[in-house]
N, C-alpha and C positions, 0 to 999 in steps of 0.2 A: 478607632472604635474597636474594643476588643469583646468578646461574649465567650459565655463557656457552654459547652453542649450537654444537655441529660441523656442524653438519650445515643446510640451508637447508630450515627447517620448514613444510611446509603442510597446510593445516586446513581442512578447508569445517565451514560453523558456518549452523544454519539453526534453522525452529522447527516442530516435524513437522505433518502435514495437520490438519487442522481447529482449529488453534490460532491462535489469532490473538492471544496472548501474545508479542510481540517486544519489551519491554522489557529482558528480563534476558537472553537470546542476544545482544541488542546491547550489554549493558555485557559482557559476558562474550568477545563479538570484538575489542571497544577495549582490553581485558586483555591477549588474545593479541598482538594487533598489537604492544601496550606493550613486552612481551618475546622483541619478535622476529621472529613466526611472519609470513606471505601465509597472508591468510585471501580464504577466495572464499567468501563472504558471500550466503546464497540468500533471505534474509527468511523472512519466516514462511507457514505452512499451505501445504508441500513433504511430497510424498508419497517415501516411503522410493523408485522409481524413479526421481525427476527427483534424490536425493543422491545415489545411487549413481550414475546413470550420469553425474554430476557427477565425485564423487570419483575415477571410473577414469581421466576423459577428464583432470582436472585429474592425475592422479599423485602423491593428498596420502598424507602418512604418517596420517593423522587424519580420522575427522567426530566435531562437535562441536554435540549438538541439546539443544534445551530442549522438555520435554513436559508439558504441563498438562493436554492432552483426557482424560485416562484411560484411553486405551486405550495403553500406555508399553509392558505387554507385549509385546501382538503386534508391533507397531509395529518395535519394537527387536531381536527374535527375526528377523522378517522381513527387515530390513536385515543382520544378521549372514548371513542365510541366504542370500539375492541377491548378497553381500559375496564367499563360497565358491561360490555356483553359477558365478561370472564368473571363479572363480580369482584373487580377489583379497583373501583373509583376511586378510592385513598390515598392511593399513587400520584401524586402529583405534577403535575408537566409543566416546566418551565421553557420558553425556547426564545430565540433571538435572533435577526437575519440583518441587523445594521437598514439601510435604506430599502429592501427590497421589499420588508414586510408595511405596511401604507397604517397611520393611526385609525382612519374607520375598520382597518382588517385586523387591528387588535385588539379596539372595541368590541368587536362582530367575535371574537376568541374568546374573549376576556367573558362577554356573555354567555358562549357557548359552555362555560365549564373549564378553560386552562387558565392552571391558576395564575400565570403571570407569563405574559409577552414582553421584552424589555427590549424598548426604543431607542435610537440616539439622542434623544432627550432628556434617558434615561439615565442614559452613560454620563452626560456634562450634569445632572443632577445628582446621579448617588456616586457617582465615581464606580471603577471595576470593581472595588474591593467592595462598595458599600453593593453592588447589587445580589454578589457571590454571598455576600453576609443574609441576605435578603431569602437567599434561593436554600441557604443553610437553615435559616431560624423557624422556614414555614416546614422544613423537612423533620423537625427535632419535636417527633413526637414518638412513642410505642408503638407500635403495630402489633403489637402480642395483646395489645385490651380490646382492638375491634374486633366486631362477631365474624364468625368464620364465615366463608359467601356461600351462599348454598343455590345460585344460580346453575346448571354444568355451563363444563368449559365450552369452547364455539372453538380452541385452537387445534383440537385432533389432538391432545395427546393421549398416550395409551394409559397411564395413570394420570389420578389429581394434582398435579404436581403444587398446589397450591398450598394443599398439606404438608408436605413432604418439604416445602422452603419453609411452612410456620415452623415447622417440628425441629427443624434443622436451627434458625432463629433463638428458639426457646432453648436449646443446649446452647448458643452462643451466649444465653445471658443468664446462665447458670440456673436456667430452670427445666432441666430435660420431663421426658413425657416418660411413662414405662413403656415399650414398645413390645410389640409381638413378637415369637421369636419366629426366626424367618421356615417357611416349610420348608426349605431347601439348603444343602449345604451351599452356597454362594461365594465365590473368588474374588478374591481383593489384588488390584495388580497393581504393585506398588511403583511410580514412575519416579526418579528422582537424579541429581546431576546437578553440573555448576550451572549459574545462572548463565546464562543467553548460549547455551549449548542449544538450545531447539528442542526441550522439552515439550513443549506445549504441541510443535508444529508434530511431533513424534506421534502425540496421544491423539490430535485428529484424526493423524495417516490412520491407527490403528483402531478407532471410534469409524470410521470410514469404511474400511473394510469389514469392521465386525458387521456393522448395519447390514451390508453388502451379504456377505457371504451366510447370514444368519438370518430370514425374514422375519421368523417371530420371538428372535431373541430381543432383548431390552437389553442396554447401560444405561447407568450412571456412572459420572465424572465430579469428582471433587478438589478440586484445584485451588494450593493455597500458593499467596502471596506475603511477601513481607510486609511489616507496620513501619512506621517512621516511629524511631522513639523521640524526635523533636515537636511532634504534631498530634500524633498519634492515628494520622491519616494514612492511607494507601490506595495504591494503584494495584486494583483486581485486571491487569488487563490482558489473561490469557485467552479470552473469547474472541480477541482480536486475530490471532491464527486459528481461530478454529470455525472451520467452515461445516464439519457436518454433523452437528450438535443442533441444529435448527431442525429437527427430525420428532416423527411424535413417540420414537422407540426410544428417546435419548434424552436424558436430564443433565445438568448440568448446576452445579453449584460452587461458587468462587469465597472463597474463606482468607480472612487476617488474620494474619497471628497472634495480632495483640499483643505481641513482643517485640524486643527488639534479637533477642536472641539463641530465635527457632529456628528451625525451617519447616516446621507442621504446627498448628494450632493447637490448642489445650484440648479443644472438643472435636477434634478429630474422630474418635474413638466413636463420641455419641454420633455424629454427623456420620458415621458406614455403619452404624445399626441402624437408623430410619434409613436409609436407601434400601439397607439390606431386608427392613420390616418390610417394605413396601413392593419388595419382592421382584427386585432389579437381576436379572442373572449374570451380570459382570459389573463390577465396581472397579474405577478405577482410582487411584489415590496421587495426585501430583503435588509433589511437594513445589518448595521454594529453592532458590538455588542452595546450596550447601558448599559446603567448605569440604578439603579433603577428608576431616576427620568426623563431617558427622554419618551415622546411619541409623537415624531414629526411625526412617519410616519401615525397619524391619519389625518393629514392634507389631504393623498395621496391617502388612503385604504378606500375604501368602507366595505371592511371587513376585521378586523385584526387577525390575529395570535398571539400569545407569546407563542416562543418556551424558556424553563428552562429545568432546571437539576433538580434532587432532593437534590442538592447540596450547597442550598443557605444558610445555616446559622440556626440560632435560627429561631424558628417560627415568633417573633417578626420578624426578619427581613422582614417577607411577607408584613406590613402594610407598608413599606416604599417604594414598587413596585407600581408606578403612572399606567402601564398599565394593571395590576389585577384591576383597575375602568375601561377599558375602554376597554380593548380586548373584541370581539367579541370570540374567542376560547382560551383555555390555555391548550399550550401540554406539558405535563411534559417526558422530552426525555431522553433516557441512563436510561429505567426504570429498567432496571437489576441491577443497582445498589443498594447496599444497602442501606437500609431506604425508599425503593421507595413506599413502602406502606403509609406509616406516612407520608411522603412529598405529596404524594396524598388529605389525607385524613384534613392534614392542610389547603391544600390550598384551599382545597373547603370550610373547615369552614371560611378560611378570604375571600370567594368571597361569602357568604352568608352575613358577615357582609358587606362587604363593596356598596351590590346592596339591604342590606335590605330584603334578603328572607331567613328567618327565615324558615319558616314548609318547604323549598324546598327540594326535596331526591337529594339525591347525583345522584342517574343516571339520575337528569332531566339538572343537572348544566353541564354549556359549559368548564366541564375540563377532560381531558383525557392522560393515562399514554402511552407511544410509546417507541417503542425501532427501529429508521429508521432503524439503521444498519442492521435488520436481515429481511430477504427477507418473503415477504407476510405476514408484520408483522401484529397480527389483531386489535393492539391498533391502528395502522397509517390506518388502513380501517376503525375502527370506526371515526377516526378524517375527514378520507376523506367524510363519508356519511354526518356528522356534516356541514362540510362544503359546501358539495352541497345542503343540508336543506336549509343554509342559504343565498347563493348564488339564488339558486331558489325565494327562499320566498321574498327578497328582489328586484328582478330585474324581476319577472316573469316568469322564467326560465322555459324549462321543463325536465332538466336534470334528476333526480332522477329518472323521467318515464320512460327516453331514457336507467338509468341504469338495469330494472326492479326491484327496489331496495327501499324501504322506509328507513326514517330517523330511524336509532336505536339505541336505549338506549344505553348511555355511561355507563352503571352501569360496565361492565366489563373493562378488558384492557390488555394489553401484558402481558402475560408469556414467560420469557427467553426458548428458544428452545435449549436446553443444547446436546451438541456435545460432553462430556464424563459426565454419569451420576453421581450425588452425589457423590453416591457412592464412584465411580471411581474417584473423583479429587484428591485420592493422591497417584494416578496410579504409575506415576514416583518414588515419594519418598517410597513407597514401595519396587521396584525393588531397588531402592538405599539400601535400610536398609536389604534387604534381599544380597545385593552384600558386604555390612559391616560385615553385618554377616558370611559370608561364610568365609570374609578373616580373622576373628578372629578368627573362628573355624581352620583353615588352619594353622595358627600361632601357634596354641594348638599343633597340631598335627605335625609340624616342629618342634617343640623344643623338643616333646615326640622321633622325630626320629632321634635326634640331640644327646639326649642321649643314644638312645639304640644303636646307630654307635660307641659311647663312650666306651658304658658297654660293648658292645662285642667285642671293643679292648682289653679293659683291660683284660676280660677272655680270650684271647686267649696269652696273656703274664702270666698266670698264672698256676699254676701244676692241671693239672685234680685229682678234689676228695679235693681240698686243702679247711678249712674254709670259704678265700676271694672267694673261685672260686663259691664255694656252694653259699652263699650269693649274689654273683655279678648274678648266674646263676639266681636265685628266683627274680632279682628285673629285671633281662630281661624278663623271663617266663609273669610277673607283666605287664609291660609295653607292652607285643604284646599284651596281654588283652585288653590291653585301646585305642591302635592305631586302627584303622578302620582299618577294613578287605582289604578296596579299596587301602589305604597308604600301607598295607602292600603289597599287591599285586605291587603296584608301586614302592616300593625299591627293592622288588626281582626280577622284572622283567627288573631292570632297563642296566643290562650285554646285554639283551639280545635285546634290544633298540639299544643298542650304536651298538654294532654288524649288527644289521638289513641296519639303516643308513651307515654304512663306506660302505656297498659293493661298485659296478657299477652298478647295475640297483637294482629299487626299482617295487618291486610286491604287488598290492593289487587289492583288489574285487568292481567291481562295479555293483549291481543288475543281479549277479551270474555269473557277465566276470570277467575273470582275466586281470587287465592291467599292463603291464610292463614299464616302465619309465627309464629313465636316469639319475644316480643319479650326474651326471655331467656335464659343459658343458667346451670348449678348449678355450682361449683367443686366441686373436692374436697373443699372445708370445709364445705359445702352452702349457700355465700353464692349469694344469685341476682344475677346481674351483668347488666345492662343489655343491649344490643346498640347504640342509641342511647341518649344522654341530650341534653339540650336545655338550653343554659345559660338560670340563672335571671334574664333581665334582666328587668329592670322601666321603664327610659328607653327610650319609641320610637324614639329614635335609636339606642341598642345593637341596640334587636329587629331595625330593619331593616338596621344594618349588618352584622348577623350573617346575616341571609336573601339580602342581596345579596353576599357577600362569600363565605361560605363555605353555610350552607342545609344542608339534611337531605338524604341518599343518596336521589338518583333525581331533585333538583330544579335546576333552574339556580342557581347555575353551574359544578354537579357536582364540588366540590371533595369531595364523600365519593363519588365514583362518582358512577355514571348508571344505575344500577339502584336500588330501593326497598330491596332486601336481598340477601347472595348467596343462595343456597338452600344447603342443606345438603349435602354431597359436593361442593362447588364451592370450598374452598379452592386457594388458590393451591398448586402443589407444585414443590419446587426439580428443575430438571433436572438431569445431568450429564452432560457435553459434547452437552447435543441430547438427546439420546435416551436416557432410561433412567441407570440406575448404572455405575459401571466395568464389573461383569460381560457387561452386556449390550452396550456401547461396544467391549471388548476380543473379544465373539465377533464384532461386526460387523467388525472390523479384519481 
C-alpha cells in the first residue's frame, strides 16, 4: 500500500520515563522516516515534560511513544492534558507497549482524547507497515491554518515559544512572516564539522554553561540535519545528546534540509531572524555534518566553530579542510582517543600555515582538544572562555566580566578522567585467566583422583603383602602426595555429605545461631521432593569435579548460591517496572 504526503509531516517519537525499551520506538522511527515524516527522535526514558515541550517548540503534527513501564495510563493522560493546558491539542499522540498496555486501558485512552493506542491485535491486523501508514496519514495535515492558542503556556518558558516554532514553520513552507528588527545587536555562533565528530554533544556542553554562568541570559539553538533524497524523510535526532535545553531560558529548534545536498537548510536565514525577532541574546547555528570543502555556514555565523575528531586521516588530509582558513575556533573532540596528541599538534601546524603565523605558540592559536562527553570537562571550559573572548571582543560584550573570568591560554586541554585505572584495565581479563587457571589446575587434580579411585581398587582385589599390592600401594602412598590436602579432604569427606543431605531437616550456623531447615517440601500429589539432591558418583574424580566445579548451596564455588538454603518467605518475586504492579506504578505516575 503506497500514499503520498501534502503536507511536510513531523513527529517526535520517544520511549516514556523509566523505560529503557528503545528497541521497537527505534524500528518504529526508521518506519516513519521510510514514509516520509522529520522525526526528532528523544531516545528513551523521557518524561511526558521534556516531549511536550519538545513537540511545541518543534511544531509536529504528532508524538509517537512506546511504553512498557506500566504506568501507560497516567503517563498518556498526563501528556494529552499538558498537550491542552499549553493550547496545543492538535498534536497528536500515538503510543504502543505490545502486551503491557490491557484493551479496556486503550478503550479508557482512546476516550480520553489519544488518538490511537495500537494493540497486538493490531499488529497481526494492519501489519508494522500498515500501522506507521496509519500514524503518517492522521499526521498529514497544515498546522499553519489552525488559530494561534491564546491560552498562556503552564511550561515556564521565558518567551512564547509557540510562536516562534509557527514563525519558524511558515519560513519552512515558504511563506515567512515580516519580523521586527531585533533591539539588539545579537550573535550567531556558527557550530559546524564532520558528521559524528560530536557536534551536538559540543553545543550542549556550551548551551550548559552558558545557562550556568548567564542567569538572565536566553539562547536559541537551531540544529540542522540532513534529508534522505530516497524518502525525503529524516532523522532530526540532535536533542538526543542534548540534555540542557529542557530549560525555560532555552529554545531549541531542529531543521531539514530538504536536500540532499546541503549541510544548512534554504530557510536558515529566516529561522535566526525570528529567534533573533524574538529577542534571544545568543543564537546558535548547527549545521549537518559536511564534507572537507564545504563552509556555508559562514554566510550565517558571526563566529564559527569546527568541531573534528582526531580521526581524519594523513596529515596531508588537513590542507584539504576549507574551514581550517576560516573558523574562528577548531575543537578537536573525543580527545581520548588515541593519537589525540599528534592530531593536536598537526593541526595547529596546518593553521599556522594556512593564516601565515609562523613564530605563533601553540597556546596563543584558536585550537583546542575537548572531550564533551565527560562532565566539567576542562578542554570544553577552555573552548568555552575562547569563545566568550571572542564573542565579547567582537560585539562589545561584557560577558567574561559578568563570568569573573579572563580569556585563558589554550596551551593545555582535556585529560581523560579514567573510571578504572591503567592499571586496572585488564581487570576482567585477569579474573578470566585466573578462572582458567583454577579450572586446569582442577582437571590436574581430577584425573590425579580418577586414578587413585582406580589404584585403590585394584589393591583391594589383590592379596595383602603380594608384589602387585606392594607396588600398587607405593604409587597410591605417591599420589596422595601430589593431590591437595583440600581434594583429599573432599573425597573423604564426601560419605559424610551425601549422609548430611538425605536427612529431613538440614542444621547449620549462622553468626553463632543454629538454623534448622527442611530438607523437603510435599507436592500436591503428596510426593516429597528434595530441596538438594547430590549426584550418585562413585569415581573420585566425578566426586571432586563435581565439589570443585559446581558443590552444594553455601560452598565454594557457589554455583547453587552462597547461602546453605533460602529460608522460607524469601523467594524471589517478579517486580513490575521497579516497584510493585501496574496499579501501584500508575498511582506513582
Amino acid at each position: 500500500m503506497s500514499f503520498t504526503l501534502h503536507n511536510k509531516v513531523r513527529i517526535v517519537t520517544a520511549a516514556s520515563l523509566f523505560d529503557g525499551h528503545d528497541a521497537a520506538i527505534n524500528i518504529m522511527r526508521r518506519i516513519l522516516q521510510a514514509k516520509g515524516a522529520e522525526i526528532i527522535h528523544l531516545g528513551h526514558n523521557r518524561s511526558v515534560a521534556e516531549i511536550v515541550e519538545c513537540a511545541i517548540e518543534e511544531d509536529v503534527q504528532g508524538i509517537a511513544i512506546t511504553s512498557y513501564q506500566g504506568g501507560h495510563v497516567e503517563f498518556f493522560k498526563y501528556m494529552k492534558d499538558l498537550l491542552d493546558q499549553n493550547g496545543c491539542g492538535h498534536i497528536k499522540i500515538f503510543g504502543g507497549g505490545g502486551g503491557t498496555i490491557l484493551p479496556e486501558e486503550i478503550r479508557l485512552l482512546h476516550q480520553y482524547g489519544i488518538t490511537r493506542i495500537y494493540s497486538p491485535d493490531d499488529g497481526r491486523r494492519m501489519g508494522l507497515e500498515g500501522m506507521i501508514e496509519d500514524v503518517v496519514r492522521q499526521c498529514d495535515f497544515d498546522v499553519t491554518t489552525l488559530p494561534a492558542p491564546k491560552k498562556p503556556m503552564t511550561l515556564g518558558e521565558a518567551k512564547d515559544v509557540r510562536q516562534i516554532a509557527r514563525a519558524i514553520t511558515l519560513c519552512e513552507l515558504c511563506q515567512p512572516q515580516t519580523q521586527a528588527a531585533p533591539a539588539k545587536n545579537i550573535p550567531i555562533l556558527g557550530i559546524t564539522g564532520t558528521g559524528g565528530a560530536g557536534k551536538s554533544s559540543v553545543t550542549d556542553e556550551v548551551v550548559r554553561r552558558f545557562l550556568h554562568q548567564f542567569p538572565e541570559q536566553t539562547i536559541a539553538v537551531i540544529s540542522v540535519d540532513p534529508s534522505k533524497k530516497k524518502t525525503g524523510g529524516a532523522l532530526l535526532g540532535d536533542r538526543i545528546r542534548m540534555n540542557a535545553i529542557s530549560h525555560p531560558r532555552a529554545y531549541m529548534r531542529s531543521l531539514a534540509t530538504r536536500d540532499d545536498n546541503t549541510a544548512l537548510s534554504a530557510h536558515v536565514a529566516e529561522a535566526l531572524q525570528v529567534v533573533k525577532a524574538a529577542g534571544y541574546d545568543l543564537v546558535i547555528l548547527e549545521s549537518a555534518g559536511v564534507g572537507q570543502s564545504d563552509a556555508s555556514i559562514l554566510e550565517y555565523a558571526d563566529i564559527s566553530l569546527y568541531v573534528m575528531t582526531p580521526e581524519y586521516g594523513a596529515a596531508s588530509q588537513l590542507e584539504k579542510i576549507n574551514m581550517l582558513d576560516y573558523a574562528d575556533l577548531i575543537c578537536i573532540n573525543k580527545f581520548d582517543k588515541a593519537g589525540a596528541l599528534d592530531a593536536l599538534h598537526d593541526v595547529r601546524k596546518q593553521y599556522k600555515r594556512n593564516h601565515g603565523l609562523w613564530e605563533a605558540k601553540d597556546q596563543d592559536l584558536p585550537v583546542v582538544g575537548t572531550i564533551a562527553a565527560q562532565f566539567n570537562d576542562p578542554g570544553v571550559n577552555l573552548l568555552f572562555g575562547a569563545l566568550l573572548a571572542q564573542l565579547s571582543k567582537k560585539f562589545t560584550l561584557d560577558w567574561l566580566s559578568q563570568t569573573g573570568t579572563a580569556a585563558s591560554s589554550l596551551e593545555s586541554t582535556s585529560t581523560k578522567t579514567q573510571i578504572i585505572p591503567p592499571k586496572r584495565v585488564r581487570y576482567l581479563a585477569e579474573i578470566a585467566d585466573q578462572n582458567r587457571a583454577y579450572d586446569a589446575a582442577a582437571q590436574q587434580e581430577q584425573a590425579m583422583a580418577t586414578r587413585l579411585y582406580q589404584l585403590q581398587g585394584a589393591l583391594s582385589q589383590l592379596p595383602a603383602g603380594s608384589a602387585p599390592a606392594v607396588a600398587i600401594a607405593a604409587l597410591v602412598e605417591q599420589i596422595q602426595k601430589e593431590l591437595k590436602p583440600a581434594s583429599l579432604q573432599a573425597i573423604q569427606a564426601w560419605p559424610q555429605l551425601q549422609d548430611q543431605y538425605a536427612k529431613d531437616v538440614f542444621e547449620y550456623e549462622v553468626r553463632g545461631k543454629s538454623i534448622t531447615q527442611p530438607m523437603t517440601t510435599t507436592s500436591l500429589s503428596g510426593s516429597r521432593i528434595p530441596k538438594v539432591i547430590l549426584p550418585t558418583y562413585k569415581d573420585w574424580g566425578d566426586v571432586l569435579r563435581w565439589q570443585q566445579q559446581e558443590n552444594v548451596p553455601g560452598e565454594f564455588p557457589y554455583t547453587a548460591g552462597v547461602f546453605e538454603l533460602k529460608r522460607q518467605g524469601e523467594d524471589p518475586t517478579r517486580m513490575f517496572a521497579g516497584e510493585g504492579g501496574p496499579e501501584r506504578t500508575n498511582k506513582r505516575f
